[in-house]
N, C-alpha and C positions, 0 to 999 in steps of 0.2 A: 504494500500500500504506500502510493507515495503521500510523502509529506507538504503540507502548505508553508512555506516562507511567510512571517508577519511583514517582513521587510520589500515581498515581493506588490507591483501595483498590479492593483487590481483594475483589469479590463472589463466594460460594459461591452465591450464589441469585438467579434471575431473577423471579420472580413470590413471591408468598404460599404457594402451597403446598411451593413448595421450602424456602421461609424457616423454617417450620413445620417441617418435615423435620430440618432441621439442629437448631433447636430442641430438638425429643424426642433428638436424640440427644447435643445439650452436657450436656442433663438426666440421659441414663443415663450418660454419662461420670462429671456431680461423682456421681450417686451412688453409682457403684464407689468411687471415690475417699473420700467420707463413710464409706462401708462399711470400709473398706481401715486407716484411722484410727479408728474405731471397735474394730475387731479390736485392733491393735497398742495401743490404749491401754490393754484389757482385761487382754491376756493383760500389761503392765507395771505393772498393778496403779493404773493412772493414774486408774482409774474401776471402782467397786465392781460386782457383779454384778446387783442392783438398779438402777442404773442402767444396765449394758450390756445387760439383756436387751429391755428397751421400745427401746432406741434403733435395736438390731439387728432387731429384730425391724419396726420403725417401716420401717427402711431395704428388709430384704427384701420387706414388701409394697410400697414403691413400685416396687421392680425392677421384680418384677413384673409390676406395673400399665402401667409405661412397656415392656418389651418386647410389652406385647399391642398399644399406641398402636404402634409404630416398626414392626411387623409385617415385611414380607420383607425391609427395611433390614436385620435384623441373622439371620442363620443361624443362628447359634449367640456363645454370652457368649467364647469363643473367638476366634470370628475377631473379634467388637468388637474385642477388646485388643488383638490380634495388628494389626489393621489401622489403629489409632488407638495403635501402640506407650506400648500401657500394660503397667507392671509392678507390679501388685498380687493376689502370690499369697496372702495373706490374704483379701481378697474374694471369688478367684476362688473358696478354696473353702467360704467360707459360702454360699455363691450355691449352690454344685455341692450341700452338703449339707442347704439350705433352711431349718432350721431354728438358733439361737442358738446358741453353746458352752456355754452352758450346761444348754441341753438337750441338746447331742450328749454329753455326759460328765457331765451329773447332777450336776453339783458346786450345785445349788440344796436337793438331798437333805436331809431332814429329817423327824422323828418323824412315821409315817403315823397316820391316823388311820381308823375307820372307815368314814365317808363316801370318802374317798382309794379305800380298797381297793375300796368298791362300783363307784366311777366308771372302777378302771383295770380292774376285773374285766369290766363292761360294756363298755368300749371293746376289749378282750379278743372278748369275743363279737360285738359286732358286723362286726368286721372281717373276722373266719373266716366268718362268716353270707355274708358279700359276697362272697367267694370263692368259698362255694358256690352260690352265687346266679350265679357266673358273671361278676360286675364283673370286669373286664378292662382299662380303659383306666385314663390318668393321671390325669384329669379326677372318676373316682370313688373311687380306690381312693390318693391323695397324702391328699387331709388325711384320710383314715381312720387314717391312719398316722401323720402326721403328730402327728395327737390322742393316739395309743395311746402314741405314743413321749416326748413331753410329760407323759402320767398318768406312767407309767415311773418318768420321770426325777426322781420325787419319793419314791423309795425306795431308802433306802442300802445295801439288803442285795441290790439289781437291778441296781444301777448298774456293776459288772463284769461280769456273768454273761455267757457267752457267745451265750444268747439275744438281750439284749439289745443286742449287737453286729452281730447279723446284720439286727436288724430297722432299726440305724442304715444297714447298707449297704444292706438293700434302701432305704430313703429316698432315699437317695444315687441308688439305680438311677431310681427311678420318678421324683424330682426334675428326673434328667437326661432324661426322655422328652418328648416332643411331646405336646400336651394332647389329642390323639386318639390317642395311639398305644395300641396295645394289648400285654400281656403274651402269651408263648406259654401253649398248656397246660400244658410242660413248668415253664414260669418260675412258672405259677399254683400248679401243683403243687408246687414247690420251698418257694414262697413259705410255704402254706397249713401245711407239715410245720414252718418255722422259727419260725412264729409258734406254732403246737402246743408246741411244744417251749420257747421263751420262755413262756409259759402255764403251763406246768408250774413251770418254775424260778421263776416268778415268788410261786408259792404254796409253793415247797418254801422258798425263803425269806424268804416270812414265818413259815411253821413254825418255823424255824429261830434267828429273831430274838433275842437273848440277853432 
Protein backbone atom coordinates (compact mmCIF):
# COMPACT_ATOMS: atom_id res chain seq x y z
CA UNK A 1 0.00 0.00 0.00
CA UNK A 2 1.51 3.07 -1.00
CA UNK A 3 1.90 5.84 1.23
CA UNK A 4 0.56 9.73 1.19
CA UNK A 5 3.24 12.55 1.56
CA UNK A 6 1.77 15.56 3.98
CA UNK A 7 4.24 17.53 2.01
CA UNK A 8 3.16 16.39 -1.37
CA UNK A 9 0.36 19.07 -3.23
CA UNK A 10 -2.52 18.01 -3.66
CA UNK A 11 -4.18 18.14 -7.30
CA UNK A 12 -7.84 19.00 -8.06
CA UNK A 13 -7.19 17.91 -11.79
CA UNK A 14 -5.63 15.20 -13.64
CA UNK A 15 -5.47 16.12 -17.38
CA UNK A 16 -6.23 19.74 -19.16
CA UNK A 17 -9.64 19.49 -19.31
CA UNK A 18 -10.26 19.19 -15.70
CA UNK A 19 -7.73 21.92 -15.01
CA UNK A 20 -9.85 24.09 -17.34
CA UNK A 21 -12.93 23.15 -15.32
CA UNK A 22 -11.74 24.22 -12.07
CA UNK A 23 -10.48 27.36 -13.96
CA UNK A 24 -14.03 28.64 -15.05
CA UNK A 25 -15.19 28.15 -11.80
CA UNK A 26 -12.19 30.02 -9.57
CA UNK A 27 -13.25 32.67 -12.35
CA UNK A 28 -17.06 32.65 -11.36
CA UNK A 29 -16.18 32.44 -7.62
CA UNK A 30 -13.77 36.09 -7.68
CA UNK A 31 -16.53 37.31 -9.80
CA UNK A 32 -19.27 36.97 -7.03
CA UNK A 33 -16.97 38.09 -4.88
CA UNK A 34 -15.92 41.42 -7.25
CA UNK A 35 -19.63 41.74 -7.58
CA UNK A 36 -20.35 41.21 -3.77
CA UNK A 37 -17.72 44.48 -3.01
CA UNK A 38 -18.95 46.33 -5.66
CA UNK A 39 -22.54 46.24 -4.14
CA UNK A 40 -21.23 47.03 -0.44
CA UNK A 41 -19.18 49.95 -1.62
CA UNK A 42 -22.19 51.51 -3.44
CA UNK A 43 -24.79 51.22 -1.23
CA UNK A 44 -21.48 53.10 1.46
CA UNK A 45 -21.28 55.77 -0.80
CA UNK A 46 -17.54 54.46 -1.24
CA UNK A 47 -18.15 54.88 -5.11
CA UNK A 48 -20.56 57.26 -6.92
CA UNK A 49 -23.40 55.95 -9.08
CA UNK A 50 -21.41 56.79 -12.22
CA UNK A 51 -19.02 54.63 -11.45
CA UNK A 52 -21.15 51.79 -9.87
CA UNK A 53 -23.39 51.36 -12.63
CA UNK A 54 -20.54 50.24 -15.64
CA UNK A 55 -18.78 48.35 -13.02
CA UNK A 56 -21.94 46.31 -12.15
CA UNK A 57 -23.17 46.07 -14.88
CA UNK A 58 -19.29 45.01 -16.51
CA UNK A 59 -19.51 42.31 -13.65
CA UNK A 60 -23.10 40.95 -14.59
CA UNK A 61 -22.22 40.38 -18.00
CA UNK A 62 -19.29 38.39 -17.36
CA UNK A 63 -21.43 36.17 -14.94
CA UNK A 64 -23.14 35.42 -17.25
CA UNK A 65 -20.96 34.68 -19.81
CA UNK A 66 -18.97 32.26 -17.43
CA UNK A 67 -22.20 30.39 -16.30
CA UNK A 68 -22.97 29.43 -20.03
CA UNK A 69 -18.62 28.32 -20.27
CA UNK A 70 -19.15 26.19 -16.72
CA UNK A 71 -22.54 24.75 -18.10
CA UNK A 72 -23.84 21.52 -15.88
CA UNK A 73 -20.92 22.30 -13.38
CA UNK A 74 -23.12 24.77 -11.80
CA UNK A 75 -27.21 24.17 -11.35
CA UNK A 76 -28.09 26.99 -10.04
CA UNK A 77 -25.98 30.49 -8.52
CA UNK A 78 -27.27 28.63 -5.20
CA UNK A 79 -25.94 25.68 -4.92
CA UNK A 80 -22.29 27.47 -6.26
CA UNK A 81 -22.22 29.25 -2.93
CA UNK A 82 -23.85 26.92 -0.88
CA UNK A 83 -21.28 24.23 -2.15
CA UNK A 84 -18.12 26.49 -2.22
CA UNK A 85 -19.44 28.07 1.32
CA UNK A 86 -19.74 31.49 0.04
CA UNK A 87 -21.59 34.27 1.93
CA UNK A 88 -22.32 37.05 -0.35
CA UNK A 89 -25.94 38.11 -0.19
CA UNK A 90 -25.22 41.25 -1.83
CA UNK A 91 -24.22 39.49 -5.15
CA UNK A 92 -26.55 36.87 -4.66
CA UNK A 93 -29.10 39.39 -5.21
CA UNK A 94 -27.81 41.45 -8.04
CA UNK A 95 -27.30 38.39 -9.86
CA UNK A 96 -31.15 37.01 -8.90
CA UNK A 97 -32.23 40.71 -10.15
CA UNK A 98 -29.97 41.01 -13.30
CA UNK A 99 -29.84 44.34 -13.76
CA UNK A 100 -27.62 47.46 -11.55
CA UNK A 101 -29.30 49.30 -8.37
CA UNK A 102 -29.41 51.80 -9.98
CA UNK A 103 -31.61 50.64 -12.38
CA UNK A 104 -33.75 48.43 -9.89
CA UNK A 105 -34.79 51.99 -7.87
CA UNK A 106 -34.09 54.60 -10.40
CA UNK A 107 -32.06 56.62 -8.38
CA UNK A 108 -30.07 57.71 -11.81
CA UNK A 109 -33.77 59.62 -12.56
CA UNK A 110 -33.56 62.99 -14.10
CA UNK A 111 -35.37 65.62 -16.35
CA UNK A 112 -36.87 63.40 -19.30
CA UNK A 113 -36.79 64.69 -22.39
CA UNK A 114 -38.56 64.08 -25.48
CA UNK A 115 -36.52 61.64 -27.34
CA UNK A 116 -36.47 59.62 -23.57
CA UNK A 117 -40.34 59.47 -23.77
CA UNK A 118 -40.22 58.40 -27.49
CA UNK A 119 -37.80 55.55 -26.61
CA UNK A 120 -39.48 54.22 -23.29
CA UNK A 121 -42.91 54.62 -25.15
CA UNK A 122 -41.50 52.36 -27.96
CA UNK A 123 -39.98 49.86 -25.71
CA UNK A 124 -43.49 50.06 -24.08
CA UNK A 125 -44.89 48.70 -27.21
CA UNK A 126 -42.65 46.46 -28.21
CA UNK A 127 -42.75 44.28 -25.58
CA UNK A 128 -46.63 44.00 -25.35
CA UNK A 129 -46.26 43.26 -29.27
CA UNK A 130 -44.03 40.06 -28.15
CA UNK A 131 -46.48 38.98 -25.94
CA UNK A 132 -48.97 38.91 -28.24
CA UNK A 133 -46.96 37.48 -30.63
CA UNK A 134 -46.68 34.63 -28.35
CA UNK A 135 -42.79 35.07 -27.14
CA UNK A 136 -42.77 32.99 -24.28
CA UNK A 137 -39.31 31.85 -23.31
CA UNK A 138 -36.28 33.70 -21.33
CA UNK A 139 -34.09 33.99 -24.16
CA UNK A 140 -36.66 36.44 -25.83
CA UNK A 141 -38.80 38.13 -23.60
CA UNK A 142 -35.39 39.03 -20.60
CA UNK A 143 -33.73 41.81 -22.36
CA UNK A 144 -37.00 43.16 -23.65
CA UNK A 145 -37.56 43.93 -20.27
CA UNK A 146 -34.65 44.35 -19.35
CA UNK A 147 -34.57 47.51 -21.94
CA UNK A 148 -38.08 48.69 -20.83
CA UNK A 149 -37.03 48.69 -17.25
CA UNK A 150 -33.66 50.73 -17.97
CA UNK A 151 -35.85 53.40 -20.35
CA UNK A 152 -38.13 53.41 -16.86
CA UNK A 153 -35.64 54.18 -14.72
CA UNK A 154 -34.92 57.51 -16.02
CA UNK A 155 -38.17 59.04 -14.94
CA UNK A 156 -38.80 60.51 -11.53
CA UNK A 157 -42.32 60.78 -11.46
CA UNK A 158 -42.18 56.32 -12.59
CA UNK A 159 -39.77 55.40 -10.30
CA UNK A 160 -42.32 54.56 -7.25
CA UNK A 161 -45.37 53.67 -9.14
CA UNK A 162 -46.54 50.42 -8.56
CA UNK A 163 -46.24 49.55 -12.06
CA UNK A 164 -43.02 49.90 -12.07
CA UNK A 165 -42.51 47.45 -9.37
CA UNK A 166 -44.10 44.71 -10.68
CA UNK A 167 -42.39 44.87 -13.96
CA UNK A 168 -38.97 44.83 -11.56
CA UNK A 169 -40.39 41.44 -10.13
CA UNK A 170 -41.40 40.19 -13.18
CA UNK A 171 -37.32 40.68 -14.15
CA UNK A 172 -36.48 39.03 -11.03
CA UNK A 173 -38.83 36.11 -12.28
CA UNK A 174 -37.63 35.75 -15.89
CA UNK A 175 -33.84 36.43 -14.63
CA UNK A 176 -34.20 33.47 -12.41
CA UNK A 177 -35.58 31.10 -15.44
CA UNK A 178 -33.54 28.65 -17.72
CA UNK A 179 -32.71 30.28 -21.09
CA UNK A 180 -35.37 27.99 -22.75
CA UNK A 181 -37.66 27.82 -20.27
CA UNK A 182 -40.84 29.06 -21.09
CA UNK A 183 -43.74 31.24 -19.24
CA UNK A 184 -47.34 29.62 -18.79
CA UNK A 185 -50.20 31.26 -20.51
CA UNK A 186 -51.54 32.13 -17.36
CA UNK A 187 -47.98 33.95 -16.24
CA UNK A 188 -48.04 35.52 -20.10
CA UNK A 189 -51.37 36.72 -19.22
CA UNK A 190 -50.56 38.20 -15.95
CA UNK A 191 -47.52 39.58 -17.32
CA UNK A 192 -49.19 41.34 -20.45
CA UNK A 193 -52.03 43.14 -17.85
CA UNK A 194 -48.93 44.42 -15.41
CA UNK A 195 -47.19 45.97 -18.17
CA UNK A 196 -50.61 47.53 -19.54
CA UNK A 197 -51.06 49.00 -16.40
CA UNK A 198 -47.37 50.31 -15.91
CA UNK A 199 -48.05 51.93 -19.57
CA UNK A 200 -50.76 53.79 -18.23
CA UNK A 201 -49.09 55.02 -15.05
CA UNK A 202 -46.36 55.74 -16.94
CA UNK A 203 -48.11 58.58 -19.08
CA UNK A 204 -50.45 59.42 -16.31
CA UNK A 205 -47.34 60.79 -14.86
CA UNK A 206 -45.85 62.46 -17.16
CA UNK A 207 -49.20 64.35 -17.25
CA UNK A 208 -48.95 64.83 -14.02
CA UNK A 209 -45.34 66.36 -13.85
CA UNK A 210 -45.27 69.71 -11.92
Amino acid sequence: MSSISLDEEVRLYTNNTEREKYNLLATLFGIIVALEYVERAYVRDSITAAEYSPACTRLLSQYKTMLKLVGDEVLSIEQFMTRYRMDNPAALHRIKVGVPATVEHSSEAGPETAKQVAETTQSFITFMDALRLNLRTKEELHPLLRDLVTSCSKFKGHKDSEGRSRMVSWLITLNGMQISERLSDDQARQLLFDIEHSYNEFFQSLSTKP
